[in-house]
C-alpha positions in Angstrom: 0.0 0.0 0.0 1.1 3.4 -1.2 1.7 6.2 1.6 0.7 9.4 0.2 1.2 11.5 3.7 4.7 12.4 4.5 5.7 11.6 8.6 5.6 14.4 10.5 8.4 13.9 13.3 7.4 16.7 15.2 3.1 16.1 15.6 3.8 15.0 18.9 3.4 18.2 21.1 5.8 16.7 23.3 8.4 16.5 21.0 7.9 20.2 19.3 7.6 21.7 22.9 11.3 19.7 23.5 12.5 21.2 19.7 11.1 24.5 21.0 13.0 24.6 24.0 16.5 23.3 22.5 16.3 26.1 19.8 15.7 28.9 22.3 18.3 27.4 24.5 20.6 27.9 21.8 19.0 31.4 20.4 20.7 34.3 22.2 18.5 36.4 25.1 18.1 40.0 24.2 17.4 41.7 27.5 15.9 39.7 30.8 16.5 36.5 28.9 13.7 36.9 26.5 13.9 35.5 23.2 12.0 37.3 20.3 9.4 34.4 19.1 10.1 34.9 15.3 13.9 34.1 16.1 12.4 30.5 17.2 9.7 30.4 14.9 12.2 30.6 11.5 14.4 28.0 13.0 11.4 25.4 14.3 10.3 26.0 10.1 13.5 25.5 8.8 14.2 22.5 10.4 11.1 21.1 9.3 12.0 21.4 5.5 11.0 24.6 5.2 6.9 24.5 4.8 4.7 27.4 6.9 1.8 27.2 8.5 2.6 24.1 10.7 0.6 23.7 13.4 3.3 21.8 15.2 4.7 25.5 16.1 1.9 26.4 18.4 0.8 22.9 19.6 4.8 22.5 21.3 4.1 26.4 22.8 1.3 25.6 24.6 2.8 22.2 26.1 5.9 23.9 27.0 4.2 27.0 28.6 1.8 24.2 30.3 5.0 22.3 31.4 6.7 25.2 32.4 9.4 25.4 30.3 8.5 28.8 28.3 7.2 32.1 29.4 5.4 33.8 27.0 4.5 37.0 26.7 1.0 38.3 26.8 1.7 39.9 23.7 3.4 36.6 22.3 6.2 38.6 20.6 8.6 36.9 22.6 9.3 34.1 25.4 11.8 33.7 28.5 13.0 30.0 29.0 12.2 29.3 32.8 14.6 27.5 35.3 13.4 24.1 37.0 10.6 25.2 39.3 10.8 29.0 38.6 7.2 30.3 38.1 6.3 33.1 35.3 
């Protein structure tokens, strides 16, 4: 049987929220540790072959802001990573 989807490594919120966090790990802070969501956004797109509009992006915000792991902005123009057990 024929496949006609491609995999999509990253559907897993989970694992997008875990991409998310490694790329702003590595993205430089610009003041107060926050880290301009675009900057994240290009790179989370690039590595996934280039194709916008994935829905992966937002899904692996949410679970890392649920988990902790991100603080975003109320204006979501940026995000703060957040320490083990530091609270927004």
């Amino acid at each position: 049987m024929t496949k006609f989807a491609t995999s999509r490594p990253l559907a897993d919120p989970e694992a997008a929220a875990r991409k998310l966090v490694e790329i702003a790990a590595a993205t430089p802070a610009v003041q107060d540790g926050r880290i301009h969501i675009e900057r994240i956004n290009s790179q989370f797109v690039a590595q996934l072959k280039g194709s916008k509009g994935h829905p992966e992006f937002g899904a692996g915000i949410a679970f890392a802001k649920e988990r902790g792991w991100l603080e975003v902005h109320e204006s979501g123009t940026y995000v703060r990573l957040l320490k083990h057990g530091e609270t927004p």
